[in-house]
C-alpha positions as CSV (number, residue, x, y, z in Angstrom):
1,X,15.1,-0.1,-21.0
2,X,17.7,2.1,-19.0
3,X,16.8,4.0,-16.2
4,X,17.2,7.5,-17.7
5,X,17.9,8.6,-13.7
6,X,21.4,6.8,-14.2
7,X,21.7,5.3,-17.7
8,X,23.3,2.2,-15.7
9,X,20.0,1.2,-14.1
10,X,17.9,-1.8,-15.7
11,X,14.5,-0.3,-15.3
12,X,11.4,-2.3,-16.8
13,X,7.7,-1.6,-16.8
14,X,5.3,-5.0,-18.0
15,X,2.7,-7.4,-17.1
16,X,1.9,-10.4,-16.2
17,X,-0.5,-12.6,-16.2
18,X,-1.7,-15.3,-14.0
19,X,-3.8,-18.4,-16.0
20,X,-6.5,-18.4,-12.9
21,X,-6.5,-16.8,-8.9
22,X,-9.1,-18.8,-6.7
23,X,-9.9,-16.0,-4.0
24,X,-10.3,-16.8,-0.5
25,X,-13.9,-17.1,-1.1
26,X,-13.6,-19.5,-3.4
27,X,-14.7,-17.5,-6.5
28,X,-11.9,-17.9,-9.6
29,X,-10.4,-15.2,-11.7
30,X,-8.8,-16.0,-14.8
31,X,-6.4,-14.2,-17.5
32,X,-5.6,-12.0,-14.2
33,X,-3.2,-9.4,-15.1
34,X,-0.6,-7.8,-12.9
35,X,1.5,-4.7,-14.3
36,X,4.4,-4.3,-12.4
37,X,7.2,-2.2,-12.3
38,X,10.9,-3.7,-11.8
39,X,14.5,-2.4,-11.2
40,X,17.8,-2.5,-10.0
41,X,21.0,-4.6,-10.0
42,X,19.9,-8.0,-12.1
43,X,20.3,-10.9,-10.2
44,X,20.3,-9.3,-7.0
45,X,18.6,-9.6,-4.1
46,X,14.6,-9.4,-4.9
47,X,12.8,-6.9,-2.3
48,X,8.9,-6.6,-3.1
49,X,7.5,-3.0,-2.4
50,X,3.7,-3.1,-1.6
51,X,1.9,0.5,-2.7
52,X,-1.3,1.8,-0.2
53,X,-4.9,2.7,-1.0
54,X,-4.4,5.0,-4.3
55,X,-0.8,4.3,-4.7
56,X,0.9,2.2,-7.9
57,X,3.4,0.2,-9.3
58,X,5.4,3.2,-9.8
59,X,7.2,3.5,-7.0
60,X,10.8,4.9,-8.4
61,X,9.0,6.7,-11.7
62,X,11.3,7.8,-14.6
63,X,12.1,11.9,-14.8
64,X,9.2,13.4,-14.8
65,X,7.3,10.9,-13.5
66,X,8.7,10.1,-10.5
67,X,7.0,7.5,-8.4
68,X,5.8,7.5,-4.6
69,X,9.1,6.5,-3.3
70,X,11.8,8.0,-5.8
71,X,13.8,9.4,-2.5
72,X,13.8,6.2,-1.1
73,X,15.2,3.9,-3.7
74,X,17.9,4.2,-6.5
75,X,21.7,4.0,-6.8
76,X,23.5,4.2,-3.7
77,X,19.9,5.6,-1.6
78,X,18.3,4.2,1.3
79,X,17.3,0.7,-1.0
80,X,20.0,0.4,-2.7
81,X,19.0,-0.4,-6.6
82,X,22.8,-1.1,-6.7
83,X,22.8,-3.6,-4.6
84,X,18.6,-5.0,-4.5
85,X,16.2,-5.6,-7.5
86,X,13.2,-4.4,-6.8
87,X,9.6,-5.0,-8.3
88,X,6.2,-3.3,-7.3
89,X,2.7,-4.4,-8.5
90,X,-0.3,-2.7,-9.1
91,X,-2.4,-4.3,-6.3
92,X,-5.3,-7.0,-7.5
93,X,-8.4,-4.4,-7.5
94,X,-6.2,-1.5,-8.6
95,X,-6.9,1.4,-10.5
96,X,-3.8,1.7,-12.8
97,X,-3.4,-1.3,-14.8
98,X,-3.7,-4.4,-12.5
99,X,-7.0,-6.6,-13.3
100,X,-10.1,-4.9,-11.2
101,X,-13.8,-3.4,-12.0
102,X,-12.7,-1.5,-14.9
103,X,-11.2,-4.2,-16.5
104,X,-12.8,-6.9,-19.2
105,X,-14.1,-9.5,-17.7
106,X,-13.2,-12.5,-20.3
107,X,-16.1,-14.7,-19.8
108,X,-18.5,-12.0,-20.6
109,X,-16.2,-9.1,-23.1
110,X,-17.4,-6.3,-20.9
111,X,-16.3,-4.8,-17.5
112,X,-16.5,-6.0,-14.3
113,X,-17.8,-3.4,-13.0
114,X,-19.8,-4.1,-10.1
115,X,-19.7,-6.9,-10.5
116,X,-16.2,-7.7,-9.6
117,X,-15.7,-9.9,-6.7
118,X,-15.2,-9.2,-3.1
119,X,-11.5,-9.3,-2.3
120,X,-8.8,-9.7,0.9
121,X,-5.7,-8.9,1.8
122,X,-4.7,-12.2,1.7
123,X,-5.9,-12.5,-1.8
124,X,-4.3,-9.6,-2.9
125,X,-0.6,-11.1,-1.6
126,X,-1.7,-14.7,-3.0
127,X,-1.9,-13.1,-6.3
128,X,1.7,-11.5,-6.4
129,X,3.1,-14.7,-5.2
130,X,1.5,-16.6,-8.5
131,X,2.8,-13.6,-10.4
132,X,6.1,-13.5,-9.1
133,X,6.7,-17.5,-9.9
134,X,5.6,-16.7,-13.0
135,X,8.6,-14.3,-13.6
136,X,10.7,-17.2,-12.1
137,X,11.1,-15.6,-8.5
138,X,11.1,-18.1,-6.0
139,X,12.8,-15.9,-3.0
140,X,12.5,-12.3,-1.2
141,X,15.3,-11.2,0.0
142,X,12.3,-8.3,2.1
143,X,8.8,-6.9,1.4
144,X,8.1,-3.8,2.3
145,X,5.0,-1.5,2.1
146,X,3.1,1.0,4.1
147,X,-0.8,1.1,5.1
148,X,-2.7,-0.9,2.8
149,X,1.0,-1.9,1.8
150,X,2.1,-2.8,5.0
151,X,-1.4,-5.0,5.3
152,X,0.2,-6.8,2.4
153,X,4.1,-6.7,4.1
154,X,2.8,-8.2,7.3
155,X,0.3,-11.0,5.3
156,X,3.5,-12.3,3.4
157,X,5.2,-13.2,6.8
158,X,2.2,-15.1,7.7
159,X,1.6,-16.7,4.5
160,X,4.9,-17.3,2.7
161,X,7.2,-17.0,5.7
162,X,9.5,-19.9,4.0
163,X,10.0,-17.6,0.8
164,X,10.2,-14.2,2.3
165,X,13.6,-13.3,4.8
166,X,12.5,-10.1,6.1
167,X,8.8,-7.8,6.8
168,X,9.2,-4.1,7.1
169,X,5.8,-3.0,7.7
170,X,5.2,1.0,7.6
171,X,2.7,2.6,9.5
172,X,-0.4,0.0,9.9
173,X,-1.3,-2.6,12.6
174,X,-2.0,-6.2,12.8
175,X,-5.8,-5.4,12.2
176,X,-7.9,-2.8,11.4
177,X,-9.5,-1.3,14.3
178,X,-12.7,0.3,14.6
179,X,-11.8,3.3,14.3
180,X,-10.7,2.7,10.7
181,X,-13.5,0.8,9.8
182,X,-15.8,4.1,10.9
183,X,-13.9,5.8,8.2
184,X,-14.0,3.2,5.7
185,X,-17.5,3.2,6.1
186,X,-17.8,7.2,5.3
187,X,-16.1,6.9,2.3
188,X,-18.0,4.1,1.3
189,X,-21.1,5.5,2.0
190,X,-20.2,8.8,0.3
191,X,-19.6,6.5,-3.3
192,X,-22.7,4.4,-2.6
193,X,-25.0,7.6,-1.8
194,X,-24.0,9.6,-5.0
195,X,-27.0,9.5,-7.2
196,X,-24.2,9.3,-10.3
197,X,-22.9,6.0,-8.8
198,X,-26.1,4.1,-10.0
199,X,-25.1,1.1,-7.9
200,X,-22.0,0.9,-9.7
201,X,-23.1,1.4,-13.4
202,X,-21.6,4.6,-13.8
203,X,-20.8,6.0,-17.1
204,X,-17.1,5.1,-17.7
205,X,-14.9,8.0,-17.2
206,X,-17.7,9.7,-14.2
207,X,-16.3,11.9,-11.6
208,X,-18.4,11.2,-8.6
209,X,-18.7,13.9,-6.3
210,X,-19.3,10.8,-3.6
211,X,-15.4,9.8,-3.9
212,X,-14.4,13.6,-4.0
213,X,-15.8,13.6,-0.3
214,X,-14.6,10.1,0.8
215,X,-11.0,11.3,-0.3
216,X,-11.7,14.3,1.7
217,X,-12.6,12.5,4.7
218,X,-9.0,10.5,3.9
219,X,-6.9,13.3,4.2
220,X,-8.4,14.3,6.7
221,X,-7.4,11.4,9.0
222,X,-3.6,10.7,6.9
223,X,-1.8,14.1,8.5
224,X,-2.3,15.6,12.4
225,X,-4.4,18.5,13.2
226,X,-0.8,20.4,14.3
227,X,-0.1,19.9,10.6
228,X,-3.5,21.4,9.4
229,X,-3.0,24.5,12.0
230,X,0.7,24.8,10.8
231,X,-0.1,24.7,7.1
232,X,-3.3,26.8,6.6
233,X,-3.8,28.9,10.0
234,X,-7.6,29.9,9.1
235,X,-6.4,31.3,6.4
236,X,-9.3,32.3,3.8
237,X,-9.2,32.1,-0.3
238,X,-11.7,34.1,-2.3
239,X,-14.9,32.0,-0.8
240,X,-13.8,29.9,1.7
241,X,-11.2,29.0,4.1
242,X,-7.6,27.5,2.5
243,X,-8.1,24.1,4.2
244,X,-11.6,24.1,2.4
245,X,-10.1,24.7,-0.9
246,X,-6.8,22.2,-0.1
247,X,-9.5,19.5,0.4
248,X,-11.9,20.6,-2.4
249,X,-8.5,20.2,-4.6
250,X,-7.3,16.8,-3.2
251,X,-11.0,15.4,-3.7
252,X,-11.3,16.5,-7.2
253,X,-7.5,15.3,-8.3
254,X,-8.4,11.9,-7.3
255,X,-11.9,11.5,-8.9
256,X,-10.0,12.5,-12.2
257,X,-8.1,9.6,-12.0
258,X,-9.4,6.4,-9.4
259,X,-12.0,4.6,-10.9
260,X,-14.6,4.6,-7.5
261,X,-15.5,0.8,-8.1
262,X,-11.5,0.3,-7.7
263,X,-11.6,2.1,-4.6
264,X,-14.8,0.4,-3.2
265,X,-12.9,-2.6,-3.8
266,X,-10.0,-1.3,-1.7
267,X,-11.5,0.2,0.6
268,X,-13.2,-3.0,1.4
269,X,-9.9,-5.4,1.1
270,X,-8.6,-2.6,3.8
271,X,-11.6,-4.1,6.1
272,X,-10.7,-7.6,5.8
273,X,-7.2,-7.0,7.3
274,X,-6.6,-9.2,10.3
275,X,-3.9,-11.3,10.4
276,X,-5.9,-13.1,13.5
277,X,-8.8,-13.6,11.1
278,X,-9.9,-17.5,10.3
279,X,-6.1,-18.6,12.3
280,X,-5.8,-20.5,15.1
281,X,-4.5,-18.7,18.3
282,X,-4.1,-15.1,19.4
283,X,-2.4,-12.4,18.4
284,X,0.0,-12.8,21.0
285,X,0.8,-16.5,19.8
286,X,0.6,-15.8,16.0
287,X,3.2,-13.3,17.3
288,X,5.4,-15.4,18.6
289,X,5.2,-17.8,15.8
290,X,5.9,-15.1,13.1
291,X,8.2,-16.6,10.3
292,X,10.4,-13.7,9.3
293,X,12.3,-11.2,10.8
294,X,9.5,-8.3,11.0
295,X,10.9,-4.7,11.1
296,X,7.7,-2.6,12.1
297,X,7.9,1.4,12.0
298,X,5.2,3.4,13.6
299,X,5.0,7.9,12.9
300,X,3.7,10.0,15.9
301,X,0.3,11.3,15.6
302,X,-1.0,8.3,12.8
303,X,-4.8,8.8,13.7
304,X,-5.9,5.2,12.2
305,X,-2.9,3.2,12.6
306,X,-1.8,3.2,16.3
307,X,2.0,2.7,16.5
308,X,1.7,1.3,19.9
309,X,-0.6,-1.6,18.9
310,X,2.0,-2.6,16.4
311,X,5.0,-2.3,19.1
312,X,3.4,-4.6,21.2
313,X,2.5,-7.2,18.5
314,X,6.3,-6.9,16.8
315,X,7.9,-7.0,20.5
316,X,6.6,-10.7,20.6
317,X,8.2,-11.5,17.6
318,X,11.5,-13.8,17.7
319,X,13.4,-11.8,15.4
320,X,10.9,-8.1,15.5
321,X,12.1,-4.5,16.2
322,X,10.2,-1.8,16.1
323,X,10.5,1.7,15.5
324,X,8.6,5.3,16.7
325,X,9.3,8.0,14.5
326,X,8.9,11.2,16.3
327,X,6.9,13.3,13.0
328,X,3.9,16.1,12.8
329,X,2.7,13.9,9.5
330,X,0.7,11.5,10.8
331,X,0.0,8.6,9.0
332,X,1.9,10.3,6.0
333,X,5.3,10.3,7.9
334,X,5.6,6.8,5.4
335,X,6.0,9.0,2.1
336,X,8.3,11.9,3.8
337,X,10.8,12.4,5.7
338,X,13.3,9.7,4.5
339,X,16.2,11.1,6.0
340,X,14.0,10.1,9.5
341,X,13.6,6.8,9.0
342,X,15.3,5.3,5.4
343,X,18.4,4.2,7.5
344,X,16.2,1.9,9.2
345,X,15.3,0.4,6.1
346,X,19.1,0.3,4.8
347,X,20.1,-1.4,7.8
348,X,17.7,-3.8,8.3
349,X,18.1,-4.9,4.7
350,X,22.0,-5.2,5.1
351,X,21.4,-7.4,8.1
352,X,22.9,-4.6,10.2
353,X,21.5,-3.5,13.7
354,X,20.8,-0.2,14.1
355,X,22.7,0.8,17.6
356,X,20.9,3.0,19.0
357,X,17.0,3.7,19.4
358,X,15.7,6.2,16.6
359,X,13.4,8.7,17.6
360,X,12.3,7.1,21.0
């Protein structure tokens, strides 16, 4: 298929499918599918993008559908699609395609439901790995990703550091702190507390009002109260104030489309994230024993993700460098603002230095 952005552009969208995934607990999936989305310059230079909590595979999209990233990547952009071939999965657990709750379990010909497994992380990275030897890719040139994505990003340079040249990990940290987990556990809560939920038996298709609040809660914590003061300035609609009805919106979009067992599953992967977790050592060790170059950026104001904790983690890394990207988005600065932070990205992936300190 051609990219109809360029008409020069290989651009696929598929599956694959990995025979059996043991999880870290032990517990074995089989006939797991991953759907992925692939392009760029065949035969170059393979650079994995990793998608956060209710992202997808579609990270470049096609014209008018354009995916999360589509001013990031592409002919002659930041990721060159020229120069790199780039893949993106749906993550293991996901909502749009990938095996997860909503999907038929084999041994039983109905959905998982509830009662899919418990996943990590780690499993979640272990799971592209099988699927990318299954499409014959033995080699990252980088991984990149951002938030639950750059969870992922930071696992592969622990796990597959002999396979995988370069991390760029996007506003996250080397765990999940507390203050995260409090969230998480709103959200959760929120899907677990809805009457409709009925322990995870919902009727397929339900919105639950208990994921329109723990989206709300999200975006909530994902942008910087400057940016909610900027944007809606107590300004009311016809029965409440705008910010009510921006979060009202942003709760309800989702719930049309996440399946909530998907997002309990994510949400609960998120927790899991430690790359000190069940490893000998500290952080400060593990560190200093990282097995890729690691490019870290952090975005001024990210409630969750502290960009300072990640500074001091990457600055004990052989080969790290981290960046601070001066932004009133928060968290979000990793889905805006290219022109802030995509030559970082170019620079690092042309084994180019950047000169001079951006943003400090």
């Amino acid at each position: 298929m051609e990219n109809p952005y360029t008409g020069r552009t290989p651009y696929e969208l598929n599956s694959i499918v990995i025979p059996a995934l043991t999880l870290e607990s032990g517990e074995v999936l089989k006939e797991v599918e991953l759907v992925y989305e692939r392009t760029g310059r065949k035969g170059g230079p393979v650079v994995l993008i990793c998608h956060a909590l209710t992202g997808n595979h579609l990270v470049k999209g096609t014209v008018g559908n354009e995916g999360w990233w589509d001013r990031l990547l592409g002919p002659g952009s930041y990721l060159d699609t020229d120069q790199y071939n780039v893949i993106s999965f749906n993550v293991l657990g996901g909502n749009d395609g990938s095996t997860g709750p909503a999907s038929i379990d084999p041994s039983t010909g109905e959905p998982y439901g509830r009662n899919f497994p418990r996943i990590t992380v780690r499993d979640m990275v272990n799971a592209q790995y099988l699927a990318l030897k299954e499409l014959s890719i033995t080699h990252l040139h980088a991984v990149i990703g951002g938030s639950l994505g750059g969870m992922q990003a930071l696992e592969w340079g622990m796990m597959h550091p002999a396979s995988t040249d370069k991390v760029f990990a996007l506003a996250v940290t080397p765990t999940l702190g507390d203050y995260g987990l409090a969230f998480n556990h709103i959200g959760i809560t929120a899907i677990e507390s809805d009457p409709d939920y009925q322990k995870g038996n919902y009727s397929p298709g339900s919105r639950l009002k208990g994921l329109e609040m723990a989206r709300m809660v999200g975006m909530v914590t994902y942008r910087t109260p400057t940016l909610f003061d900027d944007r809606f300035k107590r300004e009311e609609a016809p029965t409440c104030f705008q910010v009510e009805s921006y979060l009202d919106y942003q709760g309800g979009k989702l719930a049309k489309r996440f399946d909530p067992n998907s997002y309990l599953t994510l949400l609960k992967a998120m927790n899991s994230h430690d790359v000190g977790r069940n490893r000998s050592g500290t952080l400060v060790s593990l560190a200093k024993n990282y097995g890729t170059e690691l490019i870290t950026i952090g975005y001024e104001g990210d409630l969750i993700y502290d960009p300072h904790k990640m500074e001091t983690f990457t600055n004990e890394v052989r080969r790290g460098r981290h960046y601070f990207i001066s932004t009133s988005f928060g968290h979000d600065g990793f889905l805006v603002e290219f022109e802030k932070w995509g030559s970082i990205i170019s620079s690092h992936l042309n084994d180019h230095r950047t000169k001079r300190v951006v943003n400090a």
